[in-house]
C-alpha positions as a printed NumPy array, in Angstrom:
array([[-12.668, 198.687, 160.151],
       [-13.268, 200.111, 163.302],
       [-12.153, 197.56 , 166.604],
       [-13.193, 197.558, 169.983],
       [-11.08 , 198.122, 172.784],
       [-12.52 , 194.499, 174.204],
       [-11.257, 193.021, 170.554],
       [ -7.89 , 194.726, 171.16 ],
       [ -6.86 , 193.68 , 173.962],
       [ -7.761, 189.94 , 173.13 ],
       [ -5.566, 190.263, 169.791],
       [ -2.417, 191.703, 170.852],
       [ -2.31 , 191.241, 174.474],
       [  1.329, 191.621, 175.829],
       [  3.361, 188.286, 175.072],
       [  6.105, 186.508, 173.963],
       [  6.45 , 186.688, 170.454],
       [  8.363, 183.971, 168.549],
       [  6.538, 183.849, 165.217],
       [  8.013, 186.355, 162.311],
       [ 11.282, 187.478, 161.657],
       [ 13.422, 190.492, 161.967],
       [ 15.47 , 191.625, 158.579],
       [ 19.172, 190.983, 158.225],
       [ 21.934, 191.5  , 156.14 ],
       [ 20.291, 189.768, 152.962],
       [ 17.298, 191.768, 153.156],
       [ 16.049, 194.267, 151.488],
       [ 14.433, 196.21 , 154.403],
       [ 17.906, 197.155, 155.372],
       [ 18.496, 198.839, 151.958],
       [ 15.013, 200.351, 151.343],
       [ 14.271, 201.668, 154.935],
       [ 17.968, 202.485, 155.511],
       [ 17.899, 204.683, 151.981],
       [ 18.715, 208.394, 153.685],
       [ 16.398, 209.536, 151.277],
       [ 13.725, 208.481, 153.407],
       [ 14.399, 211.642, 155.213],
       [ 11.974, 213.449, 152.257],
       [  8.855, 211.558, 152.982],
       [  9.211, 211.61 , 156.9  ],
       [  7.11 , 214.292, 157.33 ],
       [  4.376, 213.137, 155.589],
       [  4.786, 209.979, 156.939],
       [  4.254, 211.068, 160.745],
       [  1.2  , 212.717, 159.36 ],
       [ -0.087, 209.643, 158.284],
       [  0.454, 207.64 , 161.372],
       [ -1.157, 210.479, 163.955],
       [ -3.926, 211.06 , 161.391],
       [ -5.175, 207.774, 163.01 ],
       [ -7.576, 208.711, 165.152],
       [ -5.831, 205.768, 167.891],
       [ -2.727, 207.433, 166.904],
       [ -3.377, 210.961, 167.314],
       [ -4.69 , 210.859, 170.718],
       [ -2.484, 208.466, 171.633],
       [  0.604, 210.9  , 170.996],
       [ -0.915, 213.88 , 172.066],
       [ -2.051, 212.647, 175.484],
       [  1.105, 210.551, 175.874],
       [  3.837, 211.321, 174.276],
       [  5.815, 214.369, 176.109],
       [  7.5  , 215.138, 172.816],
       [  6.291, 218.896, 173.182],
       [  8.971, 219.302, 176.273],
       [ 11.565, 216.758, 175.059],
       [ 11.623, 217.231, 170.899],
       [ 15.282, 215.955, 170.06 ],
       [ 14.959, 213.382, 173.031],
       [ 11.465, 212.208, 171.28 ],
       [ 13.44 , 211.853, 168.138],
       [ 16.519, 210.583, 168.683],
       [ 14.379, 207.845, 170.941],
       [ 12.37 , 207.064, 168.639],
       [ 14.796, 206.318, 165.561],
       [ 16.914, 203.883, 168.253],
       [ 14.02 , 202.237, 168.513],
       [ 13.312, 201.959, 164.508],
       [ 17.309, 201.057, 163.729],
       [ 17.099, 198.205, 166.675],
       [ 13.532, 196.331, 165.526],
       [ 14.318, 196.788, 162.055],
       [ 17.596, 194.583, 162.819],
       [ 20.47 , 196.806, 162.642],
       [ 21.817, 195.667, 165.834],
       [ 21.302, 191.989, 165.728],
       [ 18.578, 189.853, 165.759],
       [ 17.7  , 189.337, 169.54 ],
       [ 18.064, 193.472, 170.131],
       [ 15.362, 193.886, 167.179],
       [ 13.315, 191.032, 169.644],
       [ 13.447, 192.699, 172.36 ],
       [ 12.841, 196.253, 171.289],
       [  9.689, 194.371, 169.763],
       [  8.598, 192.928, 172.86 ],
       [  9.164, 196.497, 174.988],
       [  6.791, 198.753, 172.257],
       [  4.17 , 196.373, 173.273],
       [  5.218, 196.56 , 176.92 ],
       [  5.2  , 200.351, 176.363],
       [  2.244, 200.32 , 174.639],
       [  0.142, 198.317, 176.91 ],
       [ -0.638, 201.019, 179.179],
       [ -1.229, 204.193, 176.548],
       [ -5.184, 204.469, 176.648],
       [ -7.323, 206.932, 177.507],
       [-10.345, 208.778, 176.203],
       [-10.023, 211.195, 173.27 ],
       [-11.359, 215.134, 172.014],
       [-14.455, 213.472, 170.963],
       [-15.196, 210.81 , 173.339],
       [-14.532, 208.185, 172.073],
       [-12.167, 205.264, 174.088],
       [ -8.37 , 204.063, 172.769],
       [ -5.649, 201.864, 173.465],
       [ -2.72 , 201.818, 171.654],
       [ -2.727, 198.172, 170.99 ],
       [ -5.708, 198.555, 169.113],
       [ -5.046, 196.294, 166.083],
       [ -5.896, 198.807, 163.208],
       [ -3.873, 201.29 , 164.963],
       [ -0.8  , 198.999, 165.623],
       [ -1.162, 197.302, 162.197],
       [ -1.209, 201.316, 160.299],
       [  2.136, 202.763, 162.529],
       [  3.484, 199.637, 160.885],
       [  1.803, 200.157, 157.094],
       [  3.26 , 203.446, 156.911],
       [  6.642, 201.72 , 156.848],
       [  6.335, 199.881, 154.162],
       [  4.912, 202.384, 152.147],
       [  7.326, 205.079, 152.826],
       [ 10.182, 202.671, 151.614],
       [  8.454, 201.847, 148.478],
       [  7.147, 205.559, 147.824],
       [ 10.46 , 207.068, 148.824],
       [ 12.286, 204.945, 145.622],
       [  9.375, 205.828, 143.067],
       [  9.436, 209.421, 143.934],
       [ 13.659, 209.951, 144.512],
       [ 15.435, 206.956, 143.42 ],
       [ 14.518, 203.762, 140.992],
       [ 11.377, 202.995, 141.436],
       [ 11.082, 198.864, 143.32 ],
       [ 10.446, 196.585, 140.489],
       [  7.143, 194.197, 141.109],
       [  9.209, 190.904, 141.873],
       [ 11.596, 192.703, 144.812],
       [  8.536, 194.91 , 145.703],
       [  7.029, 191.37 , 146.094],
       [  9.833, 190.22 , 148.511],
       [  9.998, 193.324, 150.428],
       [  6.37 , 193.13 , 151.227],
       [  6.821, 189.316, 152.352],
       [  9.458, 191.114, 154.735],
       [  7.467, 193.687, 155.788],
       [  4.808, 190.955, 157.007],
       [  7.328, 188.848, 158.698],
       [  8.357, 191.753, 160.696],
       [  4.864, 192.915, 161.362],
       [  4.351, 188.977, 163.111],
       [  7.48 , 190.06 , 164.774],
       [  5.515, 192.927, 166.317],
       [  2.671, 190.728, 167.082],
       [  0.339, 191.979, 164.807],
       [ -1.968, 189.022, 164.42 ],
       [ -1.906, 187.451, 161.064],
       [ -5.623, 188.215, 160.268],
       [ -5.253, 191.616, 160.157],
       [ -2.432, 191.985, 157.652],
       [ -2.824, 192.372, 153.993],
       [ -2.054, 189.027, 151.802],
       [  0.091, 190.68 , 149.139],
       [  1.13 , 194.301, 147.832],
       [ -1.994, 194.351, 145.725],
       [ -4.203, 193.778, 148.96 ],
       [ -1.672, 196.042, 150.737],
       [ -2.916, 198.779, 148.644],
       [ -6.107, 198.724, 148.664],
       [ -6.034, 198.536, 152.61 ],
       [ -3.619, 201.711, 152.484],
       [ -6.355, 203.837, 150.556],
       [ -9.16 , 202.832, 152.038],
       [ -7.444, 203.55 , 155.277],
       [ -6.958, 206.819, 153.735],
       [-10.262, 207.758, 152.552],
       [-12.441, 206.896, 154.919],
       [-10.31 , 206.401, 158.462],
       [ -7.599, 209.342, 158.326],
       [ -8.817, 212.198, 159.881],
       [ -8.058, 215.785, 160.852],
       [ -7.736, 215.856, 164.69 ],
       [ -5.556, 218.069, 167.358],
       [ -1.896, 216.39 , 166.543],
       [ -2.171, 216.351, 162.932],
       [ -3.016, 220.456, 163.541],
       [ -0.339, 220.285, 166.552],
       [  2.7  , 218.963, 164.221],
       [  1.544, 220.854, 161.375],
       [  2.017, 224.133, 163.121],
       [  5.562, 223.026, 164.657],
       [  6.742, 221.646, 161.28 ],
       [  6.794, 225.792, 160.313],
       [  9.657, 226.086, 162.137],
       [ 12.801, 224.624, 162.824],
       [ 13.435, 222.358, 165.499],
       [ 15.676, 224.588, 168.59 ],
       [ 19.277, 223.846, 168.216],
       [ 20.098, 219.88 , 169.34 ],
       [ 21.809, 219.593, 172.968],
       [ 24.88 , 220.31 , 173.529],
       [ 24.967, 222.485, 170.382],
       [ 28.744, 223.689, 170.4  ],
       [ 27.832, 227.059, 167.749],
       [ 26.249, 229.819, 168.232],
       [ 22.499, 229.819, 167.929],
       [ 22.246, 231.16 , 164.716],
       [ 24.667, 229.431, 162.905],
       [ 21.836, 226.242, 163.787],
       [ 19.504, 228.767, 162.264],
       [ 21.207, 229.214, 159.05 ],
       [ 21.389, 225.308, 158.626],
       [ 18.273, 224.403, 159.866],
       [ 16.029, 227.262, 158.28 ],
       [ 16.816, 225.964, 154.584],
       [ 16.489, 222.25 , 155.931],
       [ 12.821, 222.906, 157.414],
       [ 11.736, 224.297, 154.362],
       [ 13.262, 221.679, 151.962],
       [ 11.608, 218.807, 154.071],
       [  8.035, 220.882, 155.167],
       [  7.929, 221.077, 150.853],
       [  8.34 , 217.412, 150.186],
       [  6.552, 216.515, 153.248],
       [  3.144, 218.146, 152.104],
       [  4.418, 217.062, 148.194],
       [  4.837, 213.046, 149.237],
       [  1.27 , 213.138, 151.339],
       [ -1.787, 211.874, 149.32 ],
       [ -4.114, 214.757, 147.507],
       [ -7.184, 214.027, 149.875],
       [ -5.152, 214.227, 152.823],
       [ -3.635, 217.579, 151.606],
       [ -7.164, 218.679, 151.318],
       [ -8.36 , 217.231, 154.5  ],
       [ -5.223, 218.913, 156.575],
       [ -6.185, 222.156, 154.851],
       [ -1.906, 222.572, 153.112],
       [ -1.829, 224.624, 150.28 ],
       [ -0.269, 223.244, 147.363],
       [ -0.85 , 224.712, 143.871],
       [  0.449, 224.049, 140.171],
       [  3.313, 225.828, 140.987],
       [  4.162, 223.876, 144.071],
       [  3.668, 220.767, 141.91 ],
       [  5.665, 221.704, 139.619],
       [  8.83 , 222.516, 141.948],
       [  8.351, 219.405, 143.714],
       [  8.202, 217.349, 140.121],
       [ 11.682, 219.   , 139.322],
       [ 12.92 , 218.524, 142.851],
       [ 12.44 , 214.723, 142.657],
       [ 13.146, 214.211, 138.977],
       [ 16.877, 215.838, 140.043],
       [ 16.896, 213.277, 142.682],
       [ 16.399, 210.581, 140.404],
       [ 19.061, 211.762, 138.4  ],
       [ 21.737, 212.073, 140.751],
       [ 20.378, 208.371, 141.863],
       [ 22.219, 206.903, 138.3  ],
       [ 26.006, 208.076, 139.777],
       [ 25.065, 207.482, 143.892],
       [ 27.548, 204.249, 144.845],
       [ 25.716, 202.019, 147.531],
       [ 27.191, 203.502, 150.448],
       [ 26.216, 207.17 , 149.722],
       [ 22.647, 205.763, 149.97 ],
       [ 22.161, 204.968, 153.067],
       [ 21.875, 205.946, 156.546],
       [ 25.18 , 206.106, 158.731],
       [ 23.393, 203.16 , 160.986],
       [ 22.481, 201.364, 157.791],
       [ 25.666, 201.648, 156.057],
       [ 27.62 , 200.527, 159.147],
       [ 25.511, 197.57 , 159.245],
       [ 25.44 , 196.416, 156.033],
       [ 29.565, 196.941, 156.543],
       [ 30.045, 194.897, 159.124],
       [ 27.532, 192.323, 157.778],
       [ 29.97 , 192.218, 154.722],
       [ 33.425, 192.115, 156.784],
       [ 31.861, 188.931, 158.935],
       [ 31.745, 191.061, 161.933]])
């Protein structure tokens, strides 16, 4: 599964990409990857993406998010609310088109020797596979799980969006059943242990430092975001396949299991009474209002 740098540069060299589509109002990606709840299964999804070796070195050569955290972040989820279509159609375009511009010139050399470029098509084509699964894993484990015909739908989405990105069509699975199979076998035998999967494993033990322009005392963020860290560190580890818990050498015993079983079956519960709105993300919710007032 492995691709040259030679191979990636011929398959997603930097231009104008009219093929694909980016979600609106009617779609489903707005619900799913607007669901709040997504929040649970972050953690274990950016350990997912840098487990890639591409990935990995990638951010930890690149990246800057060890002096910049809450810039990183907050940067990085603009970028996710305008390609996913939030903002309109032509801003989820162009935010496309500038993470390949962005992308074009992350490459380097990694721990190990070997060579990288972030447009590598495995690489590009996995950042974007871990979207699709977190959506659908995020409603099995803490809401109503998708049922096979929207699942279906979503997926055909998800691949529109991925042509968007200009992933080339060759490289992504046919249908959620092929999806799958790509996702574990990309798990077993490509996801490995390197120095940001270690890095962000190690920061995730703490809280983030209080956001800018904080306006409490320090330790008023500390009693908010101490509880937070755990909760999220907990389902995190909990959401992440068993091998890769293995692999990244978290703990997790019966007990663990257990709690995090209970955690999400209360979830699920409190899923039955949640009205639409209380579902989603203030950018999602917003944009599914304005899609409904004709604004």
């Amino acid at each position: 599964m492995n691709v040259s740098l030679e191979a990636a540069m011929t398959d997603l060299d930097v231009r104008p990409i009219t093929s694909g589509a980016i979600p609106g109002p009617d779609s489903l990606t707005w619900r799913y990857a607007g669901d709040w709840r997504g929040v649970l299964t972050s953690r274990a999804t950016l350990l997912l993406q840098v487990a890639h070796p591409v990935v990995g070195a990638g951010v930890g050569q690149h990246s800057g998010f060890l002096e910049d955290r809450w810039g990183r972040l907050l940067r990085t989820l603009e970028s996710t609310f305008d390609f996913l279509g939030y903002r309109g159609e032509q801003r989820g375009r162009s935010e496309a088109a500038r993470l390949r511009q962005v992308h074009k010139d992350i490459k380097g050399v990694d721990d190990q020797g070997r060579r990288y470029h972030a447009l590598n098509p495995e690489a590009y084509l996995w950042v974007h596979a871990t979207l699709f699964h977190g959506m659908v894993q995020t409603r099995r484990l803490f809401g109503r799980p998708i049922p096979a015909a929207r699942e279906k739908i979503l997926f055909g989405e998800w691949r529109d969006l991925a042509l968007a990105l200009g992933i080339t069509e060759r490289h992504i699975p046919a249908d959620p059943a092929a999806f799958r199979e790509y996702f574990d076998a990309m798990v077993q035998d490509r996801l490995e242990y390197n120095d940001t999967v270690k890095l962000l494993i190690d920061l995730d033990k703490t809280p983030l430092p209080p956001p800018p322009r904080w306006p409490l005392p320090d330790p008023a963020w500390t009693g908010i975001a101490l509880p937070t860290t755990a909760v999220l560190r907990k389902t995190g580890i909990g959401a992440l396949p068993p091998v890769l818990r293995e692999r990244f050498g978290l703990p997790w015993t019966a007990a663990d299991e257990r709690r995090f079983r209970r955690f999400a079956a209360a979830m699920r519960t409190a899923d039955r009474g949640m009205i639409g709105p209380l579902r989603y993300s203030p950018v999602a919710s917003r944009a599914l209002l304005r899609a409904r007032l004709g604004r």
